[in-house]
C-alpha positions in Angstrom: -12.4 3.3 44.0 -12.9 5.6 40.8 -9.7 7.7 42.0 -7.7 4.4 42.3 -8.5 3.7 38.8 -7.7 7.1 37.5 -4.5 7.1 39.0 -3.5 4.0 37.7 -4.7 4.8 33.9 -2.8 8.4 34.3 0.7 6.0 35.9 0.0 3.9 32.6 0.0 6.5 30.7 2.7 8.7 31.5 4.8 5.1 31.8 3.6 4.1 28.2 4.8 7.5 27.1 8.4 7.2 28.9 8.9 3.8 27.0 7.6 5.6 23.5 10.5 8.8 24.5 13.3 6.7 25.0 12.3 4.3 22.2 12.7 7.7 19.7 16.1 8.6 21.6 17.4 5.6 20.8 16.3 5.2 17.7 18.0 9.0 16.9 21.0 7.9 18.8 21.7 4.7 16.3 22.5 6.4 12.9 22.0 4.5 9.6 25.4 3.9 8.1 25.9 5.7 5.2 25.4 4.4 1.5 28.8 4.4 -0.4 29.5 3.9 -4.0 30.5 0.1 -3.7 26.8 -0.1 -2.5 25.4 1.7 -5.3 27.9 -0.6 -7.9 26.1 -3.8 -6.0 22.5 -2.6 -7.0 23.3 -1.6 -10.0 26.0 -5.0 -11.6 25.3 -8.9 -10.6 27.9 -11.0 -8.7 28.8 -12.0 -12.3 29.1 -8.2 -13.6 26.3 -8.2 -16.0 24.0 -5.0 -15.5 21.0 -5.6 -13.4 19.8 -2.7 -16.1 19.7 -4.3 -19.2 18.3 -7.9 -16.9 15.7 -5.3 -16.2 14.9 -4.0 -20.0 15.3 -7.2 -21.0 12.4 -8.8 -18.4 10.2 -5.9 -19.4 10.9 -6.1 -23.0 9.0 -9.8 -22.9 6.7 -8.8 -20.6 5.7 -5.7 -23.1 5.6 -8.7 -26.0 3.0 -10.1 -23.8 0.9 -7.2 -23.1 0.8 -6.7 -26.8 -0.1 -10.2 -27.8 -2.8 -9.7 -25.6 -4.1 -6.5 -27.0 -4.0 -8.3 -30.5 -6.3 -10.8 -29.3 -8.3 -8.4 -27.0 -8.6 -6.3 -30.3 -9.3 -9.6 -32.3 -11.9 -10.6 -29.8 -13.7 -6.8 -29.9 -13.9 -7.2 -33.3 -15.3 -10.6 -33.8 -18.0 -9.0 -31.3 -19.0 -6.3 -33.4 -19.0 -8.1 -36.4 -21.2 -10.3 -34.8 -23.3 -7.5 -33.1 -23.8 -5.6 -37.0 -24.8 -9.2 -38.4 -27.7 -9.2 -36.5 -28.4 -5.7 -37.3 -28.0 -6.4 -41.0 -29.9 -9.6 -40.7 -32.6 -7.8 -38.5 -33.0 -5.1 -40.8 -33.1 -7.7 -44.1 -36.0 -9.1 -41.9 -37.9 -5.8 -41.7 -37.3 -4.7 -44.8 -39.0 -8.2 -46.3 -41.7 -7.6 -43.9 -42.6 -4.7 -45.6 -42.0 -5.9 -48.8 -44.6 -8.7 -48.3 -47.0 -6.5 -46.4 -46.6 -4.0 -49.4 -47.1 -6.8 -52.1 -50.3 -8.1 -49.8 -51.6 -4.9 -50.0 -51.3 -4.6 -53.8 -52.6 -7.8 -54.5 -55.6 -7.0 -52.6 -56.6 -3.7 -54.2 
């Protein structure tokens, strides 16, 4: 029984193997047709001979307007929180410092 099963994974395997060989012959056998300039004219102009190049520069020129509108706010934004952030240190400080003003001025008063 256990022969019977090798032999039939080793036939499965050596068939599997034929298909994947003759599969890569063909596929060498079937060459890709060969890029010519008219090709290379098509990528590079639209049906109605504008430049796909400049459509290009010109979709990433707005899209760089939108990055930097969005580092301007970002940068906006970044500063509004530090701002915010050396507020309350100023205000914390102002608060200490009056704490030891008043501690200071108790301890005058007292002596």
């Amino acid at each position: 029984m256990m022969k019977d099963k090798h032999w039939l994974i080793a036939a499965l395997t050596v068939f599997t193997l034929g298909v994947v060989y003759v599969t890569l012959i063909a596929a060498q056998m079937n060459p890709q047709p060969e890029i010519t300039l008219e090709d290379l004219y098509a990528l590079l102009v639209t049906e109605d001979g504008q430049s796909r190049l400049a459509r290009i520069e010109e979709a990433l020129a707005a899209q760089q307007e939108k990055i930097d509108t969005i580092q301007i706010t970002i940068t906006r934004i970044e500063s509004a929180l530090l701002k915010r952030d050396w507020d309350w240190t100023l205000r914390d400080i102002e608060d200490h410092l009056r704490n030891i003003s008043e501690k200071l001025d108790a301890l005058l008063r007292s002596s």
